[in-house]
Each structure stands twice: as C-alpha cells, then as structure tokens.
PASEBA-1860 file (N, C-alpha, C; in nm, 3 decimals):
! residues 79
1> XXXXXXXX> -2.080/0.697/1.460/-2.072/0.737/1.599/-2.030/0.883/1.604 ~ -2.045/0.935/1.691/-2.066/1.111/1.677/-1.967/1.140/1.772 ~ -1.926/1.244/1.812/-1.786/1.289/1.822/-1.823/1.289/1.977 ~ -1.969/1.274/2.068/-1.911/1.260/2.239/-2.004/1.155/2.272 ~ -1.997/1.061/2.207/-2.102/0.925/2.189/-2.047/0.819/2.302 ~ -1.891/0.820/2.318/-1.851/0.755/2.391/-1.869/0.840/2.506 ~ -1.781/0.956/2.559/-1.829/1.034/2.640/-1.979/1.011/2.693 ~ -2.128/1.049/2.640/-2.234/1.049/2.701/-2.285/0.890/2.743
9> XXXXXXXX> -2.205/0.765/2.680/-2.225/0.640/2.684/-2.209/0.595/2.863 ~ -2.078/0.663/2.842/-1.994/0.645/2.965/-2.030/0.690/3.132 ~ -2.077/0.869/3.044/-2.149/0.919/3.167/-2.250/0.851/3.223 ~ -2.374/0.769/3.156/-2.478/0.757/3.190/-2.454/0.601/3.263 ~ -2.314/0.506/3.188/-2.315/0.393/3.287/-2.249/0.476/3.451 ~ -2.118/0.591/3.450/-2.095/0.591/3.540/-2.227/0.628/3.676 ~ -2.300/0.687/3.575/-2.398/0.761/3.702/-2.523/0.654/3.742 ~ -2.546/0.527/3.678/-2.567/0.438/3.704/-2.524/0.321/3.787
17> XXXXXXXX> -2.373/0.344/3.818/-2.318/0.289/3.923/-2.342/0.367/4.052 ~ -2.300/0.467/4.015/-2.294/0.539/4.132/-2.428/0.630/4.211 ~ -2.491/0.673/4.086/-2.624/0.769/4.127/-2.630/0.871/4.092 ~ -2.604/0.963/4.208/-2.605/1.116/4.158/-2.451/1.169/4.165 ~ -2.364/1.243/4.148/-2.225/1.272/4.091/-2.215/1.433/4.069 ~ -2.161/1.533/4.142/-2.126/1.657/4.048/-2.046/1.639/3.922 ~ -1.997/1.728/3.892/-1.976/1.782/3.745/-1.811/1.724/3.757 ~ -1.753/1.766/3.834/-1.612/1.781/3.893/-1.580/1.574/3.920
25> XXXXXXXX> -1.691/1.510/3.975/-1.668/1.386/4.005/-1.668/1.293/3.845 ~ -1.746/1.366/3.786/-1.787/1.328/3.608/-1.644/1.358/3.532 ~ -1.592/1.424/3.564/-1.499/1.457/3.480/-1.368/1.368/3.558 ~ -1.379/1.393/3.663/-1.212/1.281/3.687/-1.239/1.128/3.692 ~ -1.343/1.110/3.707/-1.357/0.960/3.609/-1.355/0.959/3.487 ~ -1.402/1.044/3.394/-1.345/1.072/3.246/-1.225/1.049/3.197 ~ -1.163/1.124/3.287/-1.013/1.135/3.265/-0.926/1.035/3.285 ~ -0.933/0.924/3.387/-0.894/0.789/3.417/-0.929/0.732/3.369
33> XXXXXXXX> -1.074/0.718/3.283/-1.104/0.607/3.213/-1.059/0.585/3.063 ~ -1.061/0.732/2.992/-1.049/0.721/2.887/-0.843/0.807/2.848 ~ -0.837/0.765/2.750/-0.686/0.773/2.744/-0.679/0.941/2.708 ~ -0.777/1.003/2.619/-0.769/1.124/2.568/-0.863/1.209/2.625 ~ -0.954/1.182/2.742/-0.945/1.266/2.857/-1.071/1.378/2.802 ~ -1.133/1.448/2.862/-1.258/1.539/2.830/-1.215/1.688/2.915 ~ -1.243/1.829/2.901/-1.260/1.939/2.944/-1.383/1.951/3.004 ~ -1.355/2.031/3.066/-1.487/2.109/3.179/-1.602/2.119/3.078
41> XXXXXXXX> -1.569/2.184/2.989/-1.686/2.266/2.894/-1.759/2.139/2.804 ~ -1.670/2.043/2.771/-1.738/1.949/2.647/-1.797/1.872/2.764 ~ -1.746/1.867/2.904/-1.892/1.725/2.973/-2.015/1.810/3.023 ~ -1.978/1.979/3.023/-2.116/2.066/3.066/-2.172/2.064/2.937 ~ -2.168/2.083/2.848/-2.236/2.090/2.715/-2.310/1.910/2.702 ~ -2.223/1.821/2.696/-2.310/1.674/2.700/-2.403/1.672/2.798 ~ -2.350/1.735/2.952/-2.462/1.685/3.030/-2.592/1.793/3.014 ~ -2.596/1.919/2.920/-2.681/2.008/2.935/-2.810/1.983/2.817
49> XXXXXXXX> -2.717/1.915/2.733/-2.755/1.888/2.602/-2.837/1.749/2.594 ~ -2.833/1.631/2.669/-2.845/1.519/2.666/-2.964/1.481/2.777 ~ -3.083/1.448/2.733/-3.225/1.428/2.777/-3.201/1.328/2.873 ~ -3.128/1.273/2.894/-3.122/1.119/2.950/-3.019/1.201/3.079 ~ -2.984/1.321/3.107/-2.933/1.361/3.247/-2.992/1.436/3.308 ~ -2.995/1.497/3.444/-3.093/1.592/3.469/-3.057/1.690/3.617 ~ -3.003/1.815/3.625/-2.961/1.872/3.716/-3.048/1.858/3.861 ~ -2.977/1.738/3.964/-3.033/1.731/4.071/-3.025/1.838/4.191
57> XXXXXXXX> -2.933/1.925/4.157/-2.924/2.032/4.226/-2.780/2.095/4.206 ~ -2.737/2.175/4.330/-2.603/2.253/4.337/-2.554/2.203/4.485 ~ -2.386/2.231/4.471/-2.318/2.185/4.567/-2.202/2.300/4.556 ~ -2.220/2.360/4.709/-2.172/2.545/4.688/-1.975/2.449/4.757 ~ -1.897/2.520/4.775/-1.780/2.560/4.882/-1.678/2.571/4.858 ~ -1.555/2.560/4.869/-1.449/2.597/4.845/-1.308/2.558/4.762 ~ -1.251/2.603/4.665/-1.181/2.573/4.584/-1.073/2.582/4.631 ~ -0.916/2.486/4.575/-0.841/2.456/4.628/-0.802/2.605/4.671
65> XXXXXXXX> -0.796/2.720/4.557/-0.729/2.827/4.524/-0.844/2.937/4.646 ~ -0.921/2.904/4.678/-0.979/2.963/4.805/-1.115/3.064/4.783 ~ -1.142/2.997/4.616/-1.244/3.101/4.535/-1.401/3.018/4.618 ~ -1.465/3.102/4.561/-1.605/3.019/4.633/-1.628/2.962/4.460 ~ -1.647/2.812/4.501/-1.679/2.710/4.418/-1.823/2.695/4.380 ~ -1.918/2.659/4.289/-2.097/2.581/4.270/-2.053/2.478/4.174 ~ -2.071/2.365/4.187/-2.072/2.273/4.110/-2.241/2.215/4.071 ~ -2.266/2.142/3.993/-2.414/2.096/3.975/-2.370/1.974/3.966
73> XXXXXXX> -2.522/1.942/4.069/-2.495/1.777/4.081/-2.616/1.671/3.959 ~ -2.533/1.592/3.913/-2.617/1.524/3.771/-2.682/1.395/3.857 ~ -2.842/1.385/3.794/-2.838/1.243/3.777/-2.898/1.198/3.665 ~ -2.914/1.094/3.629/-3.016/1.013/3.517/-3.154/1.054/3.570 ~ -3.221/1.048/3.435/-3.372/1.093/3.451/-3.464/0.940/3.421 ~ -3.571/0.919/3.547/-3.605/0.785/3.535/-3.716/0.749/3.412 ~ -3.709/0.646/3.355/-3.794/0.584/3.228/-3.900/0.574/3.235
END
C-alpha cells in the first residue's frame, strides 16, 4: 500500500457520498476521520494527481482573515 492509498481511498468514498466537495470540505473530513490527519498540499497533489477526480470548477470569497479566498471544487469522473 503506498503512502496516500488510504487518503485517495477515502476521498473518492467521501465524494461519493456526498458529490461534488471543495478542497477545504476534503480536507476537514480528512482530518476527523483519520487520526493523523492530511495538509493542504498532500490532498492538492492526490486530488491533481489521481485520474479518478476531476476539477468541477472554482468557488471564489472570503477568508476568515479577510483575504480573497479560490478554492476548487472536486468531483469523481464518471466510468
């Protein structure tokens, strides 16, 4: 098993429950689900890297800290 096997396992059931998901919604279910938790950069690299996800678009607005925010929204790519 390869070092984000669980990670991309996980992503693809969560986005199967749910559908489509930004980046930001991917990661704090990460973080609750699993005990040792994922960074920004290792779930953009799985989801950029991994054929089986597919950028459904962008989702622009505002960060807690008052910066202008873009998140990308993921979904599964159909069979």
């Amino acid at each position: 098993m390869g070092r984000c096997d669980r990670l991309r396992t996980e992503i693809a059931v969560y986005l199967e429950d749910v559908g489509d998901a930004n980046t930001l919604e991917i990661l704090d279910h990460l973080n609750t689900r699993f005990r040792w938790g994922a960074t920004m950069n290792q779930i953009g690299n799985v989801l950029a890297r991994d054929r089986r996800f597919s950028k459904a678009g962008y989702m622009e607005g505002l960060a807690d800290s008052g910066f202008r925010q873009r998140l990308c929204i993921w979904s599964l790519v159909a069979n």
